[in-house]
N, C-alpha and C positions, 0 to 999 in steps of 0.2 A: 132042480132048476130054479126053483120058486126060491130057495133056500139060499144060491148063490144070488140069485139077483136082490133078495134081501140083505143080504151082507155089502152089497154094491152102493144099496141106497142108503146102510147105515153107515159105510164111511165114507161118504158125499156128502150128508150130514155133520157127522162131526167133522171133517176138515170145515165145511162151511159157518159149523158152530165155533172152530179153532181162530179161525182166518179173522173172524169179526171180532175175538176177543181179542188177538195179536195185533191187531188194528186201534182198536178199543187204546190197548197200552200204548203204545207205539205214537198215536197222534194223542197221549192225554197232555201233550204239551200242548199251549197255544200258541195258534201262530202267530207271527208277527203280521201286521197292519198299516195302512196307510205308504207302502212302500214310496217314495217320491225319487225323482234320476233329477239333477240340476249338472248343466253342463255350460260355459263358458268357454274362451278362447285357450285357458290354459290345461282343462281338463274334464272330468265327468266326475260326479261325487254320488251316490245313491245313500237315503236316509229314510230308516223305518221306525215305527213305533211294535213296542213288544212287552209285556206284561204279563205278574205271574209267574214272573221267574225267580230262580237262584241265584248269589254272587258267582257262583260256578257257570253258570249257564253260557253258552257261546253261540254264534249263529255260522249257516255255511250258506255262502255267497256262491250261486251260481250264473256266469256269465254267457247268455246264450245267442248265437247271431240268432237272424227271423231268418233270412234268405244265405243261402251259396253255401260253398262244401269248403269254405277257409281250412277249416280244424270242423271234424266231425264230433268231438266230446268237448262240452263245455268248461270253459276257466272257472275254477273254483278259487276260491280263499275262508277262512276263517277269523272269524273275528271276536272279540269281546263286546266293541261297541254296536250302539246304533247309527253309526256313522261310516262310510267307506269311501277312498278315492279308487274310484275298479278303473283309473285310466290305463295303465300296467295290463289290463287284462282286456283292452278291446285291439282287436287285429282286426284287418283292409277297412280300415275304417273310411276308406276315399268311398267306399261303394256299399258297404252293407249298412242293415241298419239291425239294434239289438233288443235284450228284455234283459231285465235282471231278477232271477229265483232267490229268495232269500227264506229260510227254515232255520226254526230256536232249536236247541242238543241243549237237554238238561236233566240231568241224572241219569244218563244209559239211553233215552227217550229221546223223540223228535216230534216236531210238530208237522204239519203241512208247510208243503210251500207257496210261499205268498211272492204275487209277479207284480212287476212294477209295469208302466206303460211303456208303448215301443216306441225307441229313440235313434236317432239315426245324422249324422255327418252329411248324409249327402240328401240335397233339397229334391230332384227328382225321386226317390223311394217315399214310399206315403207311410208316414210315421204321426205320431201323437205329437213326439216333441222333438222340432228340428232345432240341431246346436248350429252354432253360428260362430265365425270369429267376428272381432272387431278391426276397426283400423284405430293403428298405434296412434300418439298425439298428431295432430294435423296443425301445420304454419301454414295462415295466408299473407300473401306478400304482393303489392304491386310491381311492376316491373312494363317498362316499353307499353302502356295505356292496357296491358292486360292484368286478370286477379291470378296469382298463379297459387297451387295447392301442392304443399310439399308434406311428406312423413316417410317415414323411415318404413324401409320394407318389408310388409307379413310373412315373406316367406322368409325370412329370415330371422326375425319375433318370435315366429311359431314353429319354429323349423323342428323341433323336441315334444310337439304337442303332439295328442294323439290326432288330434283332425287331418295335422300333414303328415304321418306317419306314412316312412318309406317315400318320401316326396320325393321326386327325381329335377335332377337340372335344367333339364326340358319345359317343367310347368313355369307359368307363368299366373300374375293377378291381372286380370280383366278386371278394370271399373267402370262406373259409368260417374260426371260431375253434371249435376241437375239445378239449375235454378230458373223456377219460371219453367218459361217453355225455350231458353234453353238447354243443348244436351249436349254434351262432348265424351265419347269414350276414347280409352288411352287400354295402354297396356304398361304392367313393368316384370324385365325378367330377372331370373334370379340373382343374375350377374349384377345389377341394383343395387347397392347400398338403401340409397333412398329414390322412391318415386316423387315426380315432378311432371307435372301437367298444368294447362293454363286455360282461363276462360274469357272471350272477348263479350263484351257487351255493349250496344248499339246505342248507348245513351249515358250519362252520368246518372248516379244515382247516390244519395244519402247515407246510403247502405248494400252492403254486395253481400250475400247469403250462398251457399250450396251444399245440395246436399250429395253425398258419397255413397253409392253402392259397387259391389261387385263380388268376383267368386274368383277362390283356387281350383282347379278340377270342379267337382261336385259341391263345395263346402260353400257355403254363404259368405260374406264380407258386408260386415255393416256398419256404418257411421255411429257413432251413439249417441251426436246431436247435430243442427242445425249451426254449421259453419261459418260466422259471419265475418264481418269488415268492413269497418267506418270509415272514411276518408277519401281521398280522388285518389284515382286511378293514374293520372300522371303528375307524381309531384314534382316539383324544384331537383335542382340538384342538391345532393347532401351537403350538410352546411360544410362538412370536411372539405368539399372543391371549393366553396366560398371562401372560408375562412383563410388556407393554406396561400393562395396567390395575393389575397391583401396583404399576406404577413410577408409574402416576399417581396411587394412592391414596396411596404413600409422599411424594410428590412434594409431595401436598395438606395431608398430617399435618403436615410438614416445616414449609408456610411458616404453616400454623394456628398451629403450637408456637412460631414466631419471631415470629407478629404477637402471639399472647398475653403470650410472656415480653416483646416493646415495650412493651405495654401495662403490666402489670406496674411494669414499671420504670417507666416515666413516672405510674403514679398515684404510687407509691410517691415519687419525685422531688417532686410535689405535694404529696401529706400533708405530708412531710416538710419542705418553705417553710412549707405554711400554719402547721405547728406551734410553727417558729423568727419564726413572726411573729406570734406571741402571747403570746409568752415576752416580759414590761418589760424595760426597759432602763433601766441603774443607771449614773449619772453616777461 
């Protein structure tokens, strides 16, 4: 008995002496470091530092949600660089939020894996670092004493991104146009070209400012500066309605004074027979 349970604990030992050496090899790679995720309206990029390696050496890219049963095993890729676009590799991105595993393969060997911070599309999930779109170029324009704010429409910008990915026709962009204290929200829906919304204000001012927020689904919509516009709110009419009716009144004087001085001339041509033909004639 004594005998068998000695042999029990010597090969509990060696696997446990086996395991720490197969381990030992196995992570003598170093890991990579400093993982960073940068995301913008057009996509998600993750970038790590890694050192100590070979020209050979590659890294495997694992893509993992934090929450929900999307896809149970994580998107993987392979890479050479320290650089990756994993936009390709994030799914329901209206509502989860993710991590990125990144681990060096070099010479048969791997390292650990090194996680990046949790990032996420959608502003209600609590995340490290929340992606955001922007809005496209923004026109201000006066119009009937109000400042009106035009741009071309995000859900149709971003319609290929991963933030609106699987967007349906039904969503729309909620904003909000803020200046001062005041506030006007608008919607625009997909069916949009371009959104167009306007803002009145109780006073003239030197300067008309506003700023822009709002959201698709879950995803943020951000201005990326303070919107402005010099000038009054109700100007003239365009010099085009000015100019155009002077040139037709000049236009009309013009060919009045040309048909008068014909006329003119032609009675005057007439007086002047009738009166050479009243005049005798002397042999």
């Amino acid at each position: 008995m004594r005998a068998h349970v000695r042999r029990i604990l010597d090969t509990l030992t060696f696997l446990t002496v086996l395991t720490a050496a197969l381990s030992r090899v196995t992570h003598s790679v170093p890991a990579p470091s400093n993982v960073s995720v940068t995301c913008d309206s057009y996509g998600v990029v993750v970038e790590w530092t890694a050192t100590n390696l070979s020209e050979k050496a590659d890294f495997l890219l694992e893509v993992k949600p934090d929450i929900g049963l999307f896809y149970k095993t994580p998107m993987q890729n392979i890479t050479k660089y320290r650089r990756f676009n994993i936009s390709d590799l994030l799914l329901d991105t209206a509502y989860n939020r993710y991590f990125v595993k990144v681990k060096a393969r070099d010479g048969g060997q791997e390292s650990d894996f090194a996680e990046s911070q949790i990032f996420s599309f959608n502003h209600l999930q609590t995340a490290t670092i929340v992606c955001k779109l922007e809005f496209p170029t923004v026109t201000l324009f006066p119009r009937d004493g109000n400042l009106f704010v035009k741009f071309v429409n995000p859900l149709h910008v971003y319609r290929d991104t991963p933030a609106l990915r699987d967007l349906m026709r039904t969503e729309e962009l909620k904003y909000t146009l803020v200046s001062g204290k005041i506030s006007k929200n608008a919607t625009c829906s997909f069916e949009k070209r371009e959104c167009e919304s306007s803002v009145s204000f109780p006073e003239e001012q030197e300067e008309y400012c506003v700023n822009l927020s709002g959201r698709i689904r879950q995803t943020l919509v951000q201005g990326i500066e303070l919107y402005c516009y010099s000038g009054t709110l109700n100007p003239g009419p365009p010099v085009i309605e000015i100019v155009i009716p002077v040139l037709v009144v000049s236009l009309l004087f013009l060919l009045l004074s040309l048909a008068t001085a014909f006329l003119v001339i032609c009675l005057s041509k007439k007086i002047k027979e009738k009166n050479l033909s009243m005049i005798p004639r002397f042999l």
